[in-house]
C-alpha positions as CSV (number, residue, x, y, z in Angstrom):
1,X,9.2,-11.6,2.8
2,X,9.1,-9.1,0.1
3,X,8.7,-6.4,3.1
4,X,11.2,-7.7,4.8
5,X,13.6,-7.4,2.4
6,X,12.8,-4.0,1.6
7,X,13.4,-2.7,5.6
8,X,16.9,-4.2,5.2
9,X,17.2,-1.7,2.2
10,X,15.6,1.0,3.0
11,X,17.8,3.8,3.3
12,X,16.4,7.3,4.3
13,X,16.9,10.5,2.1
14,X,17.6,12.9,4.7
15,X,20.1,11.2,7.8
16,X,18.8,12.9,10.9
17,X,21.3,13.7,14.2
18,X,20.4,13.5,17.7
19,X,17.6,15.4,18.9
20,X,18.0,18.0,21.9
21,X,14.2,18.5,23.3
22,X,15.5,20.5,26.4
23,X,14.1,23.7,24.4
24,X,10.9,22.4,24.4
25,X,9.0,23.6,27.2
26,X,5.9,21.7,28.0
27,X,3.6,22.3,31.3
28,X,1.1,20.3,32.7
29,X,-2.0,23.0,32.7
30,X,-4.4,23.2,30.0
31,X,-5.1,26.2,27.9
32,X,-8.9,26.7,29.2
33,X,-9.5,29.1,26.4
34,X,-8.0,26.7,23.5
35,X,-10.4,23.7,24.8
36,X,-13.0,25.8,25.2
37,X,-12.6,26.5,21.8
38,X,-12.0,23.1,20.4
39,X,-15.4,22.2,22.3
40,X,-17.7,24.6,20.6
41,X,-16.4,24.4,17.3
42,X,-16.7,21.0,17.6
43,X,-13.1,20.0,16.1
44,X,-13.2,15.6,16.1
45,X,-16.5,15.6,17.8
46,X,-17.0,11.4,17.2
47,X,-20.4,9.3,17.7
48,X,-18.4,6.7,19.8
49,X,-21.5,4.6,19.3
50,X,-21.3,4.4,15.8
51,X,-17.4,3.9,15.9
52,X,-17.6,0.8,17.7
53,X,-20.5,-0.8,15.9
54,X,-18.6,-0.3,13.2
55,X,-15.9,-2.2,14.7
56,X,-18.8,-4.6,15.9
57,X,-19.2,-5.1,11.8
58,X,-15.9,-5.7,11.5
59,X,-14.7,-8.0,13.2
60,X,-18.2,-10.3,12.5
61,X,-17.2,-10.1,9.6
62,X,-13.5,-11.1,9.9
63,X,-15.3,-14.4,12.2
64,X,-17.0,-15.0,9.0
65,X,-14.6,-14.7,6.7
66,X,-12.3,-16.8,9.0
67,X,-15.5,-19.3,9.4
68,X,-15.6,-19.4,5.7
69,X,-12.5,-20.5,5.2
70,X,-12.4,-23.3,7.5
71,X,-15.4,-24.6,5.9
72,X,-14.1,-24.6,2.6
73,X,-10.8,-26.3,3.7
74,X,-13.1,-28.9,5.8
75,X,-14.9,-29.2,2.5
76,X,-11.9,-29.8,0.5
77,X,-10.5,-32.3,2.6
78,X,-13.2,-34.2,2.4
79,X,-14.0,-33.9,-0.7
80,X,-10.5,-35.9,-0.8
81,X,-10.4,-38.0,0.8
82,X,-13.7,-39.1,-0.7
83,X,-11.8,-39.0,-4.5
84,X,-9.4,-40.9,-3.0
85,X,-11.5,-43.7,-1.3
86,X,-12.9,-44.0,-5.2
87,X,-9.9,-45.2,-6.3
C-alpha cells in the first residue's frame, strides 16, 4: 500500500516532451565485424546450464518455502483446535 501511495506522488525532476525518433536510423543488417568482435572477446559469454540450474534452485526452494508454510499454518490450526477441544 505504502508503494502505492508513493506512485501517486511521485513526481519526476526533469518533465520530458514528446520524443521525435524519425532521426534515428536503424537497418536491419548486422555489423559482421562488430559481432565478430563481440564473439571472440567473449563480451556476456553465459553457461546457460548453470543459469538455469540456478533457477532450478530457486524455485525448489520457493516450493519449500511455500511447503513450509502451509505446514506450519496446518500445524497451527491444529494445534487449535486441539487447545480449544481442552476446554
Amino acid at each position: 500500500m505504502l508503494r502505492q501511495i508513493r506512485h501517486w506522488f511521485y513526481r519526476p525532476a526533469i518533465r520530458m516532451g514528446p520524443v521525435d525518433n524519425s532521426r534515428i536510423h536503424t537497418t536491419r543488417v548486422k555489423n559482421a565485424q562488430f559481432v565478430s568482435y563481440l564473439t571472440e572477446s567473449g563480451f556476456r559469454r553465459v553457461n546457460a546450464d548453470r543459469y538455469e540450474s540456478s533457477l532450478r534452485r530457486r524455485r525448489l526452494l520457493k516450493q519449500g518455502l511455500l511447503l513450509l508454510l502451509i505446514g506450519g499454518g496446518a500445524w497451527i490450526v491444529i494445534e487449535s483446535a486441539k487447545a480449544l477441544s481442552t476446554f
